[in-house]
Structure formats: C-alpha cells, structure tokens
N, C-alpha and C positions, 0 to 999 in steps of 0.2 A: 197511182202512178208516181215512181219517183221524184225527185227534183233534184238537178245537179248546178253545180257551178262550173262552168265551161271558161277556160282557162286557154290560149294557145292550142284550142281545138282539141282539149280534149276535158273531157266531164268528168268532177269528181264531188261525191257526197255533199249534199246542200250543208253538211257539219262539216265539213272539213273545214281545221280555219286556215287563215291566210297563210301565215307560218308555214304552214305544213308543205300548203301548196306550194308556194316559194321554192321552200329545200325539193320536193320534188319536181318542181320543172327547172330547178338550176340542176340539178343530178341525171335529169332527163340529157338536159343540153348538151352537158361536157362528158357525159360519159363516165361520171365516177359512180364506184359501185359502193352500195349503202347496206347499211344493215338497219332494218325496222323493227321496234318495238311496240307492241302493239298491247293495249290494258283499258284498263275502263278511265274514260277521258272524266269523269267527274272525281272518284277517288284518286285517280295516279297511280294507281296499284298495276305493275305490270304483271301480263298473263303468263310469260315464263314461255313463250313460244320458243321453239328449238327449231322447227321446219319450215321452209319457204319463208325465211326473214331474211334471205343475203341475197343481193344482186345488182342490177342494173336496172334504171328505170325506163319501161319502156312505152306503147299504148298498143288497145287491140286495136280492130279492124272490121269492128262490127259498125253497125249505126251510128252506134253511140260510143265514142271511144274513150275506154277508161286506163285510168293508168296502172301496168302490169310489171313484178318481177321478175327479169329474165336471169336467172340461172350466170349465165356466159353469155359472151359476145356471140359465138356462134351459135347458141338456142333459137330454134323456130319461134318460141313463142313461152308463157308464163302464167301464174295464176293472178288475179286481178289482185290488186292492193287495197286492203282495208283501211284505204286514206283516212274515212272516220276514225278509227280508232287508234292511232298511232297518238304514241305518248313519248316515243324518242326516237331520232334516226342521228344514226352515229355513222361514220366513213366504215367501212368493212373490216380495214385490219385492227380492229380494235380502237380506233386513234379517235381521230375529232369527235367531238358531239354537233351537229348538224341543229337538231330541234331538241328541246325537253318543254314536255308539255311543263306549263306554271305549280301542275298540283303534281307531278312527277314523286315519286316517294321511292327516294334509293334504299335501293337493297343488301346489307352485308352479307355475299355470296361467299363461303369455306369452304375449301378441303381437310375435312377432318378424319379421322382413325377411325376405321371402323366399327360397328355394334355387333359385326357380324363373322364370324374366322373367315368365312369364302369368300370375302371381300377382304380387298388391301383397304382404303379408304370409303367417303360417304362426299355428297355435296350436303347441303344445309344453305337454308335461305332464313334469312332473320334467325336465325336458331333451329327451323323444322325441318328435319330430315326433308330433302331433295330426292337423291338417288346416291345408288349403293354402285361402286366401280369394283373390276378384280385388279386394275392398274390404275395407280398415281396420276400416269398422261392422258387417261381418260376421263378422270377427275376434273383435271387440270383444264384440259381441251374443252367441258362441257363448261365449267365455270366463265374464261374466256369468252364461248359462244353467248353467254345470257349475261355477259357483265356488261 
C-alpha cells in the first residue's frame, strides 16, 4: 500500500520533499501556472519531458486526492503529478525558478545547423544531438519549452 504525506487535504508521495510541496500548494493557492520538471531526484539529471509539464496545480477527486496538472483554467480535469520526481518547477512563461532540486545538473540546450539538408537546424543537449527541426522557430520554441 502506498504512503502519502497529506498536506491541505491533499496526498502526495511519501518522497516528496517539503520544498516541493510548498511550491505546489502555494501554486495551487494563487492560481499561478507552473511548468515542472521532472528527472531522477538522486543524480539531477532531468528527463527532457516535453508533454504534460505546463499548467495549473490542481487536485482530483478520488479518495485520495492527489495533486494534478490542469492544462487551463477551463479543463475538466488533468494528469496526476509526479510530485516525487520533480527536480524543478519554474513559473510557465519561462521566468522564475520556483524549486531546483540541490543535485539539479543544468543543461547547455543549442540551436545548431544542421547534419542533415532536410532540416534547417538541430537541438543538442550538453553536446548530443536532441532533435532535428525544418524551422529555426521550432528549434527555438522546443529549446524554450525544456530550458
């Protein structure tokens, strides 16, 4: 059976640390929308998520209520948050850093030229090829998302 830490009535991973929790029921409260990054909480290394990291903090509505990402203000509902594993939650438009976990290991993210003619550019993380764009603003935009 799991074990949770119950918070303001709502349950979140007996690893979750205080921190975390914190940023998520102050983000919960006021309604700011966060963007989470989510990686292995012992090395720091973040996992590169790209989907269902931006939103609003919200909870379900089961027994047990966990804390969920909604999309938008007007979303029904969201996918649960992997409170354990968040290693940074930053405000959405790019701006504040919220949390970084202590062993957090930044990443130099590039838009480079690409290896490939069918592509305009490449991303690159610490040096390894990322993903291959046919436009710059897509390059750009994905960079953004994961920085």
């Amino acid at each position: 059976m799991k074990k949770y830490n119950t918070v303001n009535g709502t349950s979140y991973h007996k690893d979750t640390s205080e921190a975390v929790i914190r940023v998520l029921e102050a983000a919960r409260n006021s309604g700011t929308r966060i963007r989470v990054h989510y990686g292995d909480t012992t090395t720091g290394i973040d996992w590169n998520e790209e989907n269902d990291v931006t939103g609003y903090v919200g909870i379900s509505t089961g027994s047990i209520k966990i804390p969920l990402l909604i999309h938008n203000r007007s979303s029904m509902g969201g996918g649960g948050i992997l409170d354990h594993c968040i290693i940074k939650i930053k405000l959405s438009n790019g701006g504040k850093i919220l949390y970084k976990h202590p062993n957090y290991q930044e990443r130099v993210i590039e838009v480079v030229e690409s290896d490939m003619i069918e592509y305009e550019c490449n991303t690159t993380i610490n040096g390894e090829l990322y993903g291959r764009h046919t436009t710059k603003k897509s390059a750009e935009r994905l960079k953004t998302l994961l920085s």
